[in-house]
LODRENTOR-30501 format. One record per atom (N, C-alpha, C, O): z negated, x, y. Coordinates in steps of 0.1 Angstrom, whole numbers, padded with zeros to 4 digits, always signed. Last residue first. Example, Ala and Ser with C-alpha at 12.3 -4.5 7.8 and 13.67 -1.06 7.14 Angstrom:
# residues 2
-0071+0128-0022 -0071+0137-0011 -0079+0129+0000 -0080+0134+0011 -0078+0132-0057 -0078+0123-0045 -0078+0132-0033 -0085+0142-0033 
This chain:
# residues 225
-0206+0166+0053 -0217+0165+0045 -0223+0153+0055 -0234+0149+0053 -0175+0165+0027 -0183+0167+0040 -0200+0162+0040 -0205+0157+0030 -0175+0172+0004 -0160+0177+0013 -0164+0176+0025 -0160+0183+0035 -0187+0162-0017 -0193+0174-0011 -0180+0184+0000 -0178+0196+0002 -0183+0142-0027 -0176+0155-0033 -0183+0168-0028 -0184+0179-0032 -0191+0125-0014 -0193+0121-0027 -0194+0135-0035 -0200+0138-0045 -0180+0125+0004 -0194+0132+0008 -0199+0128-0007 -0211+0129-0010 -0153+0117+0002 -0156+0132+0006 -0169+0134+0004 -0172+0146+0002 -0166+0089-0001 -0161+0097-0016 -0160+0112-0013 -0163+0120-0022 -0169+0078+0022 -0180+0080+0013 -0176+0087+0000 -0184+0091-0008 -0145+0085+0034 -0157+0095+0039 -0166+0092+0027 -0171+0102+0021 -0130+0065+0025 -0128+0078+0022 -0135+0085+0025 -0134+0095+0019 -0143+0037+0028 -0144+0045+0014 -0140+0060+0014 -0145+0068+0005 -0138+0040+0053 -0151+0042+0056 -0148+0043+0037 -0154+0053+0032 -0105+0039+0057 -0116+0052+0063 -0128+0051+0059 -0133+0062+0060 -0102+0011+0040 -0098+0029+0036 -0108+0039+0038 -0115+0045+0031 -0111+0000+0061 -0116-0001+0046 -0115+0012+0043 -0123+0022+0042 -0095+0003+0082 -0109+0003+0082 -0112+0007+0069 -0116+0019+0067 -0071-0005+0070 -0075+0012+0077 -0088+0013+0077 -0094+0023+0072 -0069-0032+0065 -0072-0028+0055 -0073-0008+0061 -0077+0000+0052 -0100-0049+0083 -0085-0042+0080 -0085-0034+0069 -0094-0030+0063 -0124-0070+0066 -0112-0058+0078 -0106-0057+0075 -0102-0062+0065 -0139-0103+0072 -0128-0095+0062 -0131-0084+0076 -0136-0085+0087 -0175-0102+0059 -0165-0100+0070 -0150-0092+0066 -0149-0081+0061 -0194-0090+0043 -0188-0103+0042 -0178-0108+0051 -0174-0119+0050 -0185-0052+0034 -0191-0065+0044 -0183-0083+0041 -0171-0086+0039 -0176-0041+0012 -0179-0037+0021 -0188-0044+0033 -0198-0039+0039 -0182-0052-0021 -0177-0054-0007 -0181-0044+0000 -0190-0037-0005 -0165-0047-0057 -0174-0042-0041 -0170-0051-0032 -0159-0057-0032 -0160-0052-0086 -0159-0056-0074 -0171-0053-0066 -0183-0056-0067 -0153-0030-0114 -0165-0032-0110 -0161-0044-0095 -0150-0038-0094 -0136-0033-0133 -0144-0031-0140 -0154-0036-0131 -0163-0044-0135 -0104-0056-0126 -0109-0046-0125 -0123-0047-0133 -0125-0057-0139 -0087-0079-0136 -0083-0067-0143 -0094-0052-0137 -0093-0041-0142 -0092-0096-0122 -0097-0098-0132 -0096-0082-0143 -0102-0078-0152 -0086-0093-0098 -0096-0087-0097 -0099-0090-0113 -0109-0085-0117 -0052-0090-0102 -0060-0079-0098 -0074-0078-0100 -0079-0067-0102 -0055-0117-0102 -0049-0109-0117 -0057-0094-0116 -0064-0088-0124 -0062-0131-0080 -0064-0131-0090 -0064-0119-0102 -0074-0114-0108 -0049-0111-0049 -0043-0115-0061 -0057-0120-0071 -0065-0111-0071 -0073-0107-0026 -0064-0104-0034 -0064-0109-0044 -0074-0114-0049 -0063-0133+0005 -0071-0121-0008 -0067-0119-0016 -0057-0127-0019 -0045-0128+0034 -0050-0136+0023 -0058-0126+0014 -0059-0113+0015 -0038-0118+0058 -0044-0133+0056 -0047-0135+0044 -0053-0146+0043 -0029-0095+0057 -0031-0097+0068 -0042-0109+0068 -0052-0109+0075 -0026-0075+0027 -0022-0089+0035 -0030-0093+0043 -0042-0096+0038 -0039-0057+0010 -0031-0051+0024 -0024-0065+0034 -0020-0064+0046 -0061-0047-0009 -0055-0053-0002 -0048-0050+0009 -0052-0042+0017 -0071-0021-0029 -0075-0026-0017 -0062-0036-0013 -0052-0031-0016 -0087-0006-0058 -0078-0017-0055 -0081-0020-0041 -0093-0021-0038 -0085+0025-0072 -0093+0015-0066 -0085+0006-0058 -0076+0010-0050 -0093+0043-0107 -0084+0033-0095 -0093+0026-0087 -0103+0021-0091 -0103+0074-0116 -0106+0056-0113 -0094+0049-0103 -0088+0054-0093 -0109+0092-0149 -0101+0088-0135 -0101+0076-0131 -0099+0067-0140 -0140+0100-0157 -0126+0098-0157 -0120+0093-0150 -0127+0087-0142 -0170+0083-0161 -0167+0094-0158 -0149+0092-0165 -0146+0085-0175 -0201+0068-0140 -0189+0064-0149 -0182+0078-0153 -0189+0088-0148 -0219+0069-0126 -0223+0062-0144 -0213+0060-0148 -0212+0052-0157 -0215+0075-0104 -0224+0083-0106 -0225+0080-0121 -0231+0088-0128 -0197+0056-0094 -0196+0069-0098 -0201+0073-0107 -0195+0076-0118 -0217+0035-0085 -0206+0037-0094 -0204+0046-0100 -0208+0048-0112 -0224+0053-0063 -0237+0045-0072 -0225+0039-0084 -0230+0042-0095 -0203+0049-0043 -0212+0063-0050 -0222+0059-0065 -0226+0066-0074 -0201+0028-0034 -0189+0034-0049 -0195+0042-0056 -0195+0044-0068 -0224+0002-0031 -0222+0017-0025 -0211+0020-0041 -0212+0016-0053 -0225-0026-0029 -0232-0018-0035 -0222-0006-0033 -0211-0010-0034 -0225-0063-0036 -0232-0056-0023 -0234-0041-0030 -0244-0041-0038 -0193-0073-0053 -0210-0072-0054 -0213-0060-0041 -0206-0051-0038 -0175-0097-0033 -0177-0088-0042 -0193-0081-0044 -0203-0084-0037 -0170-0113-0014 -0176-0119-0022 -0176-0112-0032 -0177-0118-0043 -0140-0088-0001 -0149-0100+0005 -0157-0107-0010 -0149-0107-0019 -0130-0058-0023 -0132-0072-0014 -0141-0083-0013 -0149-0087-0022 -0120-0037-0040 -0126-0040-0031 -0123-0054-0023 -0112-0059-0019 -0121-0029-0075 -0111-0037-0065 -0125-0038-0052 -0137-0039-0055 -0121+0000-0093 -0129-0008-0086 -0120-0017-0078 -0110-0011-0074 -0118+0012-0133 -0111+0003-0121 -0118-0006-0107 -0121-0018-0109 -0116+0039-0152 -0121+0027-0147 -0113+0021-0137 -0102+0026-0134 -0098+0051-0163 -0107+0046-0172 -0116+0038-0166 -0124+0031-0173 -0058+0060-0163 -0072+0053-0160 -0083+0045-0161 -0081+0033-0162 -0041+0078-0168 -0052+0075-0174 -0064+0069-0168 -0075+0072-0168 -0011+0071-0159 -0024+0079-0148 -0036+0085-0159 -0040+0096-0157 -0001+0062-0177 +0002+0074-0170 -0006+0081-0164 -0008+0093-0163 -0016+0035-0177 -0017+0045-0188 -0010+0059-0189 -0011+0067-0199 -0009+0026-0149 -0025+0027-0149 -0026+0040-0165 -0034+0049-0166 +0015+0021-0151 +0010+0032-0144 -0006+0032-0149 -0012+0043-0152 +0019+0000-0168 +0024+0012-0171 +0021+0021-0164 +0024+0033-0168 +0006-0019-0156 +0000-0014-0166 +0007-0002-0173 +0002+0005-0182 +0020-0026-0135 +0012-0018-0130 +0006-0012-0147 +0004+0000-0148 +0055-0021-0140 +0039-0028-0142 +0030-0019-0144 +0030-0009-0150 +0079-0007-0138 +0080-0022-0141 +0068-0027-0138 +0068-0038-0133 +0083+0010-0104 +0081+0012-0120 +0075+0000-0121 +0068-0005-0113 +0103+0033-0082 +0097+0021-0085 +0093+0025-0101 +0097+0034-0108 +0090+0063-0065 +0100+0062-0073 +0092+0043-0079 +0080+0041-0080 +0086+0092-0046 +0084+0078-0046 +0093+0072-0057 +0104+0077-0058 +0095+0122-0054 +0083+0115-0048 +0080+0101-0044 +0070+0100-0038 +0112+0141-0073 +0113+0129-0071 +0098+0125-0061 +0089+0126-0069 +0127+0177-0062 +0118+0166-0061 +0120+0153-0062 +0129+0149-0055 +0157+0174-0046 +0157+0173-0058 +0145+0160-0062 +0146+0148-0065 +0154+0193-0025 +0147+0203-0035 +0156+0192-0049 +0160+0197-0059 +0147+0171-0007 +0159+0179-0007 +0165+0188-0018 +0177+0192-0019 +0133+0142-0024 +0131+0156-0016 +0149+0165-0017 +0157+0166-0026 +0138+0108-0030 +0140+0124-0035 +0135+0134-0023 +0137+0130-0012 +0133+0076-0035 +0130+0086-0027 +0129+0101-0033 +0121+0103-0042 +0142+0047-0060 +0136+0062-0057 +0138+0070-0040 +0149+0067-0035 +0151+0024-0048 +0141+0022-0063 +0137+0038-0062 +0125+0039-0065 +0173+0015-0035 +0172+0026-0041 +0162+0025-0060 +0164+0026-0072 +0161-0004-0016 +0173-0007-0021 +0179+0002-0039 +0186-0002-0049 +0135+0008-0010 +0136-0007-0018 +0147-0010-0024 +0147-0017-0035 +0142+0031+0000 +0133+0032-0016 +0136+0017-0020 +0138+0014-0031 +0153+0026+0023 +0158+0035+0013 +0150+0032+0000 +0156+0031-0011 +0133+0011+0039 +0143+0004+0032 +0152+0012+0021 +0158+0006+0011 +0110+0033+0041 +0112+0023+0027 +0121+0012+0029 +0118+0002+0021 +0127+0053+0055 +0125+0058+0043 +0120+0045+0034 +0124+0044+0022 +0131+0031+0081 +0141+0038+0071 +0145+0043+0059 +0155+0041+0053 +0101+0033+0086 +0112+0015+0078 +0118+0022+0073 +0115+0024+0061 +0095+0056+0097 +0092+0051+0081 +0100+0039+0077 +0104+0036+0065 +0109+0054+0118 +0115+0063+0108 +0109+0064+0094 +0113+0069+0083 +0094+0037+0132 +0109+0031+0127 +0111+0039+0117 +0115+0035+0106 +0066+0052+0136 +0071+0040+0123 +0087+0035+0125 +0090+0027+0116 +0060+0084+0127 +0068+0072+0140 +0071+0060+0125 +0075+0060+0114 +0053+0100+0107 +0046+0093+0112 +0051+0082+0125 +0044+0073+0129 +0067+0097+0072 +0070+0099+0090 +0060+0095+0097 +0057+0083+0094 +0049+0113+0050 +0053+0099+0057 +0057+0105+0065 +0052+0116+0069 +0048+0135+0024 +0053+0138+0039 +0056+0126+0043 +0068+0125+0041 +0037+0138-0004 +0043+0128+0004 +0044+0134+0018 +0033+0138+0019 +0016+0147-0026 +0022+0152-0017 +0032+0148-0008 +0036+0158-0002 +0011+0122-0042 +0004+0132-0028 +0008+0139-0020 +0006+0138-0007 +0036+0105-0046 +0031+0116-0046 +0020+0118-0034 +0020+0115-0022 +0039+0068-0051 +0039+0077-0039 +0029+0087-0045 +0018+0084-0049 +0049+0040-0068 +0048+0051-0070 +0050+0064-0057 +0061+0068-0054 +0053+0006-0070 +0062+0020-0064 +0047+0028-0064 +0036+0024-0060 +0062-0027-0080 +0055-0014-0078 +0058-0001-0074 +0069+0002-0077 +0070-0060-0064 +0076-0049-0071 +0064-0036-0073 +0055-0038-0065 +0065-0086-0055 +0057-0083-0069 +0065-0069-0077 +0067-0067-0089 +0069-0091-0035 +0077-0091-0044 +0079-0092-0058 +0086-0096-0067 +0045-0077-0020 +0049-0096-0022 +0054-0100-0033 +0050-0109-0041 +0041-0046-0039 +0047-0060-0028 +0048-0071-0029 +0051-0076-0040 +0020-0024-0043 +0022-0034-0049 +0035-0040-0037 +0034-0036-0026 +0020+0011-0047 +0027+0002-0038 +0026-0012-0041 +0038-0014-0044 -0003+0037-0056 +0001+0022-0061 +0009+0018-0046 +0004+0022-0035 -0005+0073-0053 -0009+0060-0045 +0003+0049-0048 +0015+0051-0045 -0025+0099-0073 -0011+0093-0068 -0018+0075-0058 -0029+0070-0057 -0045+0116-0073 -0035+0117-0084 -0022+0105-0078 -0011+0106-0082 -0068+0131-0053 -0060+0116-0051 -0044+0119-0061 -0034+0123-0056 -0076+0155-0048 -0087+0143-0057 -0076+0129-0059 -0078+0119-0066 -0069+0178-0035 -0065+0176-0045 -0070+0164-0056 -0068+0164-0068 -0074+0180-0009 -0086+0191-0021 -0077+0185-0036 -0081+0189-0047 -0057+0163+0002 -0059+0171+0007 -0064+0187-0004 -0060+0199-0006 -0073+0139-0001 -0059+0140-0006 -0056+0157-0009 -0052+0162-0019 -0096+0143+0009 -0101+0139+0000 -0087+0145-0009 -0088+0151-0019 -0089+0147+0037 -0094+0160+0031 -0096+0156+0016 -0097+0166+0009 -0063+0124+0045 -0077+0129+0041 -0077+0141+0035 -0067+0146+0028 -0036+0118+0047 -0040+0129+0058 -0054+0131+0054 -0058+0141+0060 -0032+0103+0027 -0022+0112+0030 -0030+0123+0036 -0032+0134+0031 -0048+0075+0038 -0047+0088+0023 -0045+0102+0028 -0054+0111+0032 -0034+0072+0059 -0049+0076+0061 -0051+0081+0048 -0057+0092+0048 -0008+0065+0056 -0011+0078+0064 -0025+0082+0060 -0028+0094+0058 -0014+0046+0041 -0006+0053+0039 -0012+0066+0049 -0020+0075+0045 -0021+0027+0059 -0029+0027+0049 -0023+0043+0041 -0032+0051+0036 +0001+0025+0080 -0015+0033+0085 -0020+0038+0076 -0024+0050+0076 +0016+0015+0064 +0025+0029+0072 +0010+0034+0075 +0007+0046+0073 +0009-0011+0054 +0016-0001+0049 +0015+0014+0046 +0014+0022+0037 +0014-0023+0086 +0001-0023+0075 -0003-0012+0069 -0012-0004+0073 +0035-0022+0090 +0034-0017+0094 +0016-0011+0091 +0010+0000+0092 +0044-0044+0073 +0049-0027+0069 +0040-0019+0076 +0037-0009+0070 +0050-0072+0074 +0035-0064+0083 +0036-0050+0074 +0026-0047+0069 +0066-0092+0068 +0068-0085+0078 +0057-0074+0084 +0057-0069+0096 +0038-0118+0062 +0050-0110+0060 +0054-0100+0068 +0046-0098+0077 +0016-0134+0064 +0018-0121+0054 +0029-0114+0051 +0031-0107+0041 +0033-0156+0078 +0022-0153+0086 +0021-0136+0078 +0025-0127+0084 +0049-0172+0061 +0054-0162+0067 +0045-0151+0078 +0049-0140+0083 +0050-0189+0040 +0039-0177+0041 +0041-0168+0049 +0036-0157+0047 +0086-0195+0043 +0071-0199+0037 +0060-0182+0033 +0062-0171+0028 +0100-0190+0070 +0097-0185+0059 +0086-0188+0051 +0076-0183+0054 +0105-0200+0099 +0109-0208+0089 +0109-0205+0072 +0113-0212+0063 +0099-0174+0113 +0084-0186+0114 +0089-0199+0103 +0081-0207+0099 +0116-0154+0114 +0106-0159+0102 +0101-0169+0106 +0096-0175+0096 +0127-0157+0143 +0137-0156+0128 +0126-0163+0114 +0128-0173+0108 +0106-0150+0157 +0108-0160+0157 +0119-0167+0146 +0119-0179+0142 +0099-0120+0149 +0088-0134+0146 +0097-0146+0148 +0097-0153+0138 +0112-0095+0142 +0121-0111+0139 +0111-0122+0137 +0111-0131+0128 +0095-0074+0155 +0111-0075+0159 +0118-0087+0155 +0128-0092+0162 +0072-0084+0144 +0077-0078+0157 +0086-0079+0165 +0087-0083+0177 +0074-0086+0114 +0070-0091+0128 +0073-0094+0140 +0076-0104+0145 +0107-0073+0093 +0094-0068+0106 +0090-0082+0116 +0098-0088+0123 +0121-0059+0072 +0114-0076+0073 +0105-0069+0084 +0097-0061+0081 +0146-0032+0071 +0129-0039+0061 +0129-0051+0076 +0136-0050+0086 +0178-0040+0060 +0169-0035+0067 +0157-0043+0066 +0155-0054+0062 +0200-0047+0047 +0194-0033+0046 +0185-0029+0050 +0181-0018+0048 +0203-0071+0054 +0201-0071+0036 +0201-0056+0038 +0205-0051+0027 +0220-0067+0078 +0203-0072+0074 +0200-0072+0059 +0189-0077+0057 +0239-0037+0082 +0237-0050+0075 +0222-0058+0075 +0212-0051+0071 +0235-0019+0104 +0234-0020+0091 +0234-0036+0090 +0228-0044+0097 +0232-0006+0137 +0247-0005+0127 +0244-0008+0112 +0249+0001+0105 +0213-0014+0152 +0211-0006+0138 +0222-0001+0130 +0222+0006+0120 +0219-0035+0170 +0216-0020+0174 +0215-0009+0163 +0216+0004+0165 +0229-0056+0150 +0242-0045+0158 +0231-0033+0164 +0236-0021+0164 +0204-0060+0139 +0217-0052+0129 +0225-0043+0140 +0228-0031+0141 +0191-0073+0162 +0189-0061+0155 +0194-0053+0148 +0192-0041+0148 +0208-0092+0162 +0207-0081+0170 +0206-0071+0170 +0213-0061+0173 +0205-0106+0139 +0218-0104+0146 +0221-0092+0153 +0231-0085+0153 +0177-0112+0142 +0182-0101+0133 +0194-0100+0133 +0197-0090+0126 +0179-0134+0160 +0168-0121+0167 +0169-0108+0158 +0165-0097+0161 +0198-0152+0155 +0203-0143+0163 +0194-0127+0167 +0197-0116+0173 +0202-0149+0118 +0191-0159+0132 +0196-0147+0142 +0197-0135+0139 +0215-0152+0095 +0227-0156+0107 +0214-0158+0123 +0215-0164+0133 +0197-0141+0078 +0209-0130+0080 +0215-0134+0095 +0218-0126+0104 +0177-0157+0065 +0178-0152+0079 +0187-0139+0087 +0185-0132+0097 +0179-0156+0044 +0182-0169+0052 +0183-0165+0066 +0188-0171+0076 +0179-0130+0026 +0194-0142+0035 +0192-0154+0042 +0201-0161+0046 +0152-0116+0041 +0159-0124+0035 +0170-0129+0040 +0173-0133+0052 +0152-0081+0044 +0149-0094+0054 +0155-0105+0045 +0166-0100+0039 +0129-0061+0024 +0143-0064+0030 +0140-0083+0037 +0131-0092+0036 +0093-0057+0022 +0105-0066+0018 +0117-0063+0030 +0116-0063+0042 +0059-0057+0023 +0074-0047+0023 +0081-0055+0013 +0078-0058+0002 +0035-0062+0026 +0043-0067+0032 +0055-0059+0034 +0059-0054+0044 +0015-0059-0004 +0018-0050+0009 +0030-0060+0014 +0034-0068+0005 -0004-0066-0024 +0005-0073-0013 +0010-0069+0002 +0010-0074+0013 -0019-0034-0026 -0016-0047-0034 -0011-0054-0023 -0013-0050-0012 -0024-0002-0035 -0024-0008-0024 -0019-0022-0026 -0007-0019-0030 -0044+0018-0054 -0032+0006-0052 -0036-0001-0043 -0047-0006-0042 -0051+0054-0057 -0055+0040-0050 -0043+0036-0051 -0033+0043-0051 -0067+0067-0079 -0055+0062-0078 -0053+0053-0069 -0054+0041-0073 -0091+0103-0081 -0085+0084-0080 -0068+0082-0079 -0060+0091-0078 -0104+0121-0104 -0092+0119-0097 -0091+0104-0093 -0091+0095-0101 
């Protein structure tokens, strides 16, 4: 079973400093919400942020929302191999996403669902179901999950296929991917993993990344050939 954590995700409510800038002014009145309700977007408040330190890795949900989908929607998710998916944030908050997850795929109507979770700390199903829900440290997930190894992916990591990992390990793995636009991952993260990969000395996206680990793990399984 893996666990993928997704690490410096750019998910954050908008900060107070920028409650009075007229480009989230606006945005509230078309929104009827308060800005301390609504998630931090690029897009919609570059010129609001550009007075935010690090502002360049912020606001990028939208990040998030692909990385997310592209789980979600693998065959890999799908057969039942993916035991849950890590949220790290800026914030340094954690959150907890079921496989079974239904994202919106329009992204305003995903902001919605994770300004609901940030304020909230859970997402429920109608049924009740809990399916997203926050939690203090990663190290209390990782001993829920049982996690007995750990790969972090990234730039200056060792040149070498997951499969070839695999193949000499056995129990459930986490695998660490970054999600900031501009920076690498966290320290703490890579010290805490077993094995570091790259993919290429060239950063990517973090979709890229995803898609080309998730084929190599379907064909790992024999999900495709």
């Amino acid at each position: 079973m893996y666990t993928f954590v997704i690490v410096r995700a750019a998910l954050e409510l908008i900060p107070k400093a920028l409650w009075n800038h007229p480009a989230v002014k606006k945005w509230a009145e078309t929104r009827r919400k308060h800005p301390s309700k609504m998630l931090l977007d690029q897009t919609l408040h570059f010129s609001a942020m550009r007075k935010l330190k690090n502002f360049e890795n912020r606001g990028r949900a939208d990040i998030l929302h692909r990385a997310l989908l592209t789980i979600l929607d693998s065959r890999l998710s799908r057969r039942g191999l993916v035991s849950a998916i890590i949220i790290h944030t800026i914030e340094e908050r954690y959150f907890i996403v079921k496989p079974n997850v239904r994202i919106p795929r329009h992204y305003f109507r995903f902001m919605g669902v994770m300004e609901d979770l940030l304020q909230r700390g859970v997402i429920q199903a109608d049924n009740g179901e809990i399916l997203m829900w926050e939690v203090a440290s990663l190290d209390q997930i990782l001993r829920e999950f049982s996690i007995s190894y750990i790969i972090c992916l990234e730039v200056g990591g060792e040149r070498k296929r997951i499969i070839d990992i695999l193949q000499q390990i056995k129990g459930n793995v986490a695998i660490i991917i970054g999600a900031a636009p501009h920076e690498n991952i966290p320290e703490k993260f890579l010290k805490m993993a077993n094995s570091i990969i790259e993919i290429d000395s060239e950063r990517l996206t973090t979709s890229y990344v995803l898609c080309n680990l998730i084929v190599e793990l379907e064909r790992y399984h024999g999900i495709v050939s």
